[in-house]
DOTORGU-348107 format. One record per residue: residue number from 1; residue in three letters; chain; x, y, z of N, C-alpha, C in turn. Coordinates in Angstrom, 3 decimals. Layout:
N
{site NUM; 'ALA'; 'A'; {X; Y; Z}; {X; Y; Z}; {X; Y; Z}} ...
% end
This chain:
87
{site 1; 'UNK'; 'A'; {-19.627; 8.655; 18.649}; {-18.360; 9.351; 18.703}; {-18.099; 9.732; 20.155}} {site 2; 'UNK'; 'A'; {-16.788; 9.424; 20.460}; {-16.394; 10.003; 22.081}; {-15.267; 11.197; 21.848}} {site 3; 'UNK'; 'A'; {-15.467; 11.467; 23.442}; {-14.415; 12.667; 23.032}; {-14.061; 12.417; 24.743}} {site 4; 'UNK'; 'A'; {-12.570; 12.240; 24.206}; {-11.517; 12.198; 25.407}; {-10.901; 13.277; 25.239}} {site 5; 'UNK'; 'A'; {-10.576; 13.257; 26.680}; {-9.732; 14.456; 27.108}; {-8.014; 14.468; 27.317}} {site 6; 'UNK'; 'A'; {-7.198; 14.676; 26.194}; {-5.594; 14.243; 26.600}; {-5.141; 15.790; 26.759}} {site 7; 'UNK'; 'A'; {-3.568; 15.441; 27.547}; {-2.930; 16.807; 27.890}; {-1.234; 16.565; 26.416}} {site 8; 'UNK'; 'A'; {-1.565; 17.560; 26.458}; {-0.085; 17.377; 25.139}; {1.397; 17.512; 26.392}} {site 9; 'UNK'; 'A'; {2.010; 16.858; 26.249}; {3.201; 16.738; 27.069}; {3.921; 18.170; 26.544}} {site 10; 'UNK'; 'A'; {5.693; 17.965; 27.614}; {6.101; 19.088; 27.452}; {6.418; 19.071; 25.958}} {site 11; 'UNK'; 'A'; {6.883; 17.739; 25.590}; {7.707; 17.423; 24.439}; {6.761; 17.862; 23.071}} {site 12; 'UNK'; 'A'; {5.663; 18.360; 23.588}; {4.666; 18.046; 22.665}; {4.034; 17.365; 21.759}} {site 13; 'UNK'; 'A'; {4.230; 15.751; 22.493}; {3.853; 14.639; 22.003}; {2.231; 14.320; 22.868}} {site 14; 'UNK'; 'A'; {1.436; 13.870; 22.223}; {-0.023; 13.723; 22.650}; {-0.501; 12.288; 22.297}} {site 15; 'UNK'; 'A'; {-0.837; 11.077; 22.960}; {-0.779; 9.724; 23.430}; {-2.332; 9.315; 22.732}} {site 16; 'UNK'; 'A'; {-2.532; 8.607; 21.710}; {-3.636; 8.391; 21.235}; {-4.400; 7.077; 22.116}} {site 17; 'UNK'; 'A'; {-3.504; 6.157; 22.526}; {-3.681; 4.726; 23.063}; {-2.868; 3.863; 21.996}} {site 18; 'UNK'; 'A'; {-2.246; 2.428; 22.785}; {-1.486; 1.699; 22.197}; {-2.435; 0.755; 21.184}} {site 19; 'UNK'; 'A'; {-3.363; 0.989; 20.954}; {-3.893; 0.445; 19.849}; {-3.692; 0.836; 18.744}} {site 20; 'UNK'; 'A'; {-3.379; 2.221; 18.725}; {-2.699; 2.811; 17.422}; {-1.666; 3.246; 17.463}} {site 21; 'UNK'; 'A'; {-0.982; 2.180; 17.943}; {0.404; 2.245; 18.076}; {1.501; 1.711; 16.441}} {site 22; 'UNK'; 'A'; {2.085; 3.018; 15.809}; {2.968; 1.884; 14.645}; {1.768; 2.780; 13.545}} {site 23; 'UNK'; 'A'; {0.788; 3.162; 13.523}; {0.100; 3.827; 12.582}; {0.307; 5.417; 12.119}} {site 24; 'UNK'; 'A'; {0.142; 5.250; 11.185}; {0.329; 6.441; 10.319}; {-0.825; 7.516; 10.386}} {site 25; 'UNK'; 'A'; {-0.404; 8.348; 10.160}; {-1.671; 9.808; 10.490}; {-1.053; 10.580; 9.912}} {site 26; 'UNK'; 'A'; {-2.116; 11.689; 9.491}; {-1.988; 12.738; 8.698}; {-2.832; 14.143; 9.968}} {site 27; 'UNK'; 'A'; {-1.989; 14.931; 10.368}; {-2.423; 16.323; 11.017}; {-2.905; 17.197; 10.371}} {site 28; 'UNK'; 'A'; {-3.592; 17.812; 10.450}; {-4.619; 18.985; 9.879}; {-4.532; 19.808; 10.875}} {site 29; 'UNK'; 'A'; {-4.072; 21.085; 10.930}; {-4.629; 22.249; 11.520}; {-5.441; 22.760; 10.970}} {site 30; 'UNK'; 'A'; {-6.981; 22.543; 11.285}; {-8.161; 23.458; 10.580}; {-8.278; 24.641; 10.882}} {site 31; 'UNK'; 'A'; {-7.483; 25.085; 12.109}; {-7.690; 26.532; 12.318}; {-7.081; 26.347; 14.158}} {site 32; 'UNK'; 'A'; {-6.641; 27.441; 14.305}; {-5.652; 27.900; 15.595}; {-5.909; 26.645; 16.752}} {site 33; 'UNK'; 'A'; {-5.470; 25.787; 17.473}; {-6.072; 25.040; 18.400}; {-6.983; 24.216; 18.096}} {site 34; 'UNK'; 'A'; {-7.193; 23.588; 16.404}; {-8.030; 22.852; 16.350}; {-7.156; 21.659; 14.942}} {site 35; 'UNK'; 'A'; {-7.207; 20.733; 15.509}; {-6.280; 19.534; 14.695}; {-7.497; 18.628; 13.995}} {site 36; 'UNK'; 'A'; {-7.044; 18.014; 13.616}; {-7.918; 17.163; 12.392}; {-6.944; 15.740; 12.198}} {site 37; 'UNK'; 'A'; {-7.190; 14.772; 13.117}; {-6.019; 13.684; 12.749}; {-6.850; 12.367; 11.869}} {site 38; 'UNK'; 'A'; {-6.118; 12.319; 10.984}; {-6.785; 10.877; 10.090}; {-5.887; 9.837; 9.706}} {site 39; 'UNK'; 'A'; {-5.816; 8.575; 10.022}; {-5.253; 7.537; 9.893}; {-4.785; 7.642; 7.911}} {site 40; 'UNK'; 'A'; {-3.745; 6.960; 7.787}; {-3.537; 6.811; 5.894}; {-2.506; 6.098; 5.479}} {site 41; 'UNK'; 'A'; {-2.502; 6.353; 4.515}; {-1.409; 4.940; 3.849}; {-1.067; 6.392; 3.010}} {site 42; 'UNK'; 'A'; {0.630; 5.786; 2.767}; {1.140; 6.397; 2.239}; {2.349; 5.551; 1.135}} {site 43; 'UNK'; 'A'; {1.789; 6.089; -0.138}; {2.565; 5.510; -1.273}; {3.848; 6.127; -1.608}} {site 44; 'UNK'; 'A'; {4.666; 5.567; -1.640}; {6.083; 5.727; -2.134}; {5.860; 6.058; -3.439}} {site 45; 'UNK'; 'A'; {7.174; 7.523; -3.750}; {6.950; 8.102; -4.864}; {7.157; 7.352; -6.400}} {site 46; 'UNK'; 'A'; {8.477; 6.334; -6.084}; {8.320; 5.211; -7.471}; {7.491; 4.227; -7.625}} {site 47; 'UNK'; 'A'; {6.236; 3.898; -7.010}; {5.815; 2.806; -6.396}; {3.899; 3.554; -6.966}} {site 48; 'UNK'; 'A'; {3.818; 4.927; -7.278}; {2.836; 5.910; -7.837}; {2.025; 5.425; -8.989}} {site 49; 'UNK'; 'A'; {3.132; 4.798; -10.170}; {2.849; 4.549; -11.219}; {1.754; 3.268; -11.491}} {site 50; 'UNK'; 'A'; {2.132; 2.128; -10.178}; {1.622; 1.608; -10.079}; {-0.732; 1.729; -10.138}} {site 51; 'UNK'; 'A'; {-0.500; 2.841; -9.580}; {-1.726; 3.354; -9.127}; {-2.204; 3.645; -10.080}} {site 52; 'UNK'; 'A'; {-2.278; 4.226; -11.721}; {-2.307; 4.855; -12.291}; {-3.440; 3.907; -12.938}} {site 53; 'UNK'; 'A'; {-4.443; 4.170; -14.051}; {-5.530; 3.720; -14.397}; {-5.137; 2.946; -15.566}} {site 54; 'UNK'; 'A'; {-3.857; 2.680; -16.332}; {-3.405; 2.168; -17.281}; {-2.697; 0.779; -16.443}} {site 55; 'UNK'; 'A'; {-2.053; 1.208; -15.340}; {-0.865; 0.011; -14.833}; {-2.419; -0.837; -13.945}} {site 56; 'UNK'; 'A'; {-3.127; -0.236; -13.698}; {-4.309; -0.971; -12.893}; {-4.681; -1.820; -13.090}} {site 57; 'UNK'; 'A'; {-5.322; -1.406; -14.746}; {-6.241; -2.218; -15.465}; {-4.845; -3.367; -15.959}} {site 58; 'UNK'; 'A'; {-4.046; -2.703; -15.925}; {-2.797; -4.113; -16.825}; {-2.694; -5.165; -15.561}} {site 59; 'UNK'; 'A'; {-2.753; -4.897; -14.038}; {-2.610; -5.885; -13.614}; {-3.492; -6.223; -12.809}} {site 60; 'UNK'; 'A'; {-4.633; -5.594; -12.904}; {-5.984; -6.072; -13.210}; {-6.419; -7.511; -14.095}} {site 61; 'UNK'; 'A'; {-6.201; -7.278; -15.116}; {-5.809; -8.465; -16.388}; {-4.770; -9.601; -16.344}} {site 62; 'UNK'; 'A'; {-3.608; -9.254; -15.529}; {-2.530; -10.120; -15.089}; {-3.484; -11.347; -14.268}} {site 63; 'UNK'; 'A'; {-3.453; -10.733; -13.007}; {-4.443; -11.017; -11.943}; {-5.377; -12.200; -12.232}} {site 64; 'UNK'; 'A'; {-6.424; -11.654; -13.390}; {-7.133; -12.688; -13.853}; {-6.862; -13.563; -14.530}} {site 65; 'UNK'; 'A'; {-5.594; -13.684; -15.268}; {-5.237; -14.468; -16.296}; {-4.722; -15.003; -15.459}} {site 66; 'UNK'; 'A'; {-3.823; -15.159; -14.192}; {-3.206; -16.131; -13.579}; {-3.932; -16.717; -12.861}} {site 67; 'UNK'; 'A'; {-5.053; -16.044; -12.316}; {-6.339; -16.751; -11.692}; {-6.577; -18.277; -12.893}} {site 68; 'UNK'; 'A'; {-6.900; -18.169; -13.687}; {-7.778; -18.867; -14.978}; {-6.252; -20.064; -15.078}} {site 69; 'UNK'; 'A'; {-5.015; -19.437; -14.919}; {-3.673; -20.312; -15.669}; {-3.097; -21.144; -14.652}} {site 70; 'UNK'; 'A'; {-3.862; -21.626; -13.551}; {-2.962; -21.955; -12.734}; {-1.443; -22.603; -12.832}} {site 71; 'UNK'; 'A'; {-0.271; -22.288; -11.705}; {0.986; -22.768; -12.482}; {1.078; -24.340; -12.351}} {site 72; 'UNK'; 'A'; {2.021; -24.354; -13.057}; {2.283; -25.761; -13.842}; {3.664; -26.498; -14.176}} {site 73; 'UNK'; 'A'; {3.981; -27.561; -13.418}; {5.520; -28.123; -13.565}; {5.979; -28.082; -15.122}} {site 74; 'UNK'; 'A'; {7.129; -27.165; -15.226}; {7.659; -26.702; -16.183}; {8.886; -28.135; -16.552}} {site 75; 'UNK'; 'A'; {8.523; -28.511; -17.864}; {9.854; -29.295; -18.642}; {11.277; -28.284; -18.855}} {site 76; 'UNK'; 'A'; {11.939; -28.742; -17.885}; {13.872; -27.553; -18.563}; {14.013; -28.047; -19.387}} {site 77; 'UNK'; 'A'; {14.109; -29.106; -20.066}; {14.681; -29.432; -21.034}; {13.460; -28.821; -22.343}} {site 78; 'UNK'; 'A'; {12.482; -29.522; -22.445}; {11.570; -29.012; -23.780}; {11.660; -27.420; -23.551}} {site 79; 'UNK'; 'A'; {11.687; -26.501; -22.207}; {12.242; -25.315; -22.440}; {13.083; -25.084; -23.194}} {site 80; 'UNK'; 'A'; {14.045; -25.761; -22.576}; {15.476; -25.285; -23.190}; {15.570; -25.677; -25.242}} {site 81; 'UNK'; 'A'; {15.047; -26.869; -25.387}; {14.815; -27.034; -26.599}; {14.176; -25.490; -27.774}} {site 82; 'UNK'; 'A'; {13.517; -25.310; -27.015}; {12.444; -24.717; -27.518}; {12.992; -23.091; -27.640}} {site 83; 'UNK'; 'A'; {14.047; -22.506; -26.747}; {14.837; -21.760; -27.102}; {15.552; -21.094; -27.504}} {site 84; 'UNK'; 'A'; {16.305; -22.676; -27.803}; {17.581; -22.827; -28.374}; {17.116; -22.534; -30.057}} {site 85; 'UNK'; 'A'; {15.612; -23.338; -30.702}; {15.144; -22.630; -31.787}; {15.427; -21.729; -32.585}} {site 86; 'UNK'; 'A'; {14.947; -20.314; -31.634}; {14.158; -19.074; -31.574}; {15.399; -18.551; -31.871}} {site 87; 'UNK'; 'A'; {17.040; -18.916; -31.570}; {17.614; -17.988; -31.601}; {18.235; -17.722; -33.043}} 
% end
């Protein structure tokens, strides 16, 4: 672990290096003059559900079944036949 020394501008912007440039961070004030910065991803609030241990495992299962199904030149017409059936 290193420890550099930066000055916080007037603007009070503080310069990590352009390598983490475009990245996301999360600030922590642990206590008066002492910050806590950690890189993170951040999920969009409709986009949540996804995460959830039910939608996981469902496309979890997707996932593998298309693994196993590879795709396959589809007939339009015996589609369309086959449709037209059902209705």
């Amino acid at each position: 672990m290193s420890i550099d020394v930066k000055t916080i501008g007037s603007s009070g912007q503080i310069s990590l290096g352009k390598e983490y440039a475009g990245r996301t961070v999360a600030v922590e004030e642990v206590e008066q003059g002492v910050w806590l910065v950690k890189a993170v991803r951040v999920i969009p609030e409709n986009e949540l559900w996804l995460h959830t241990p039910t939608a996981s495992h469902t496309l979890s299962q997707a996932i593998k079944w298309a693994e196993r199904h590879p795709p396959k030149k589809s007939n339009l017409d015996t589609l369309e036949r086959k449709l037209r059936r059902r209705r």
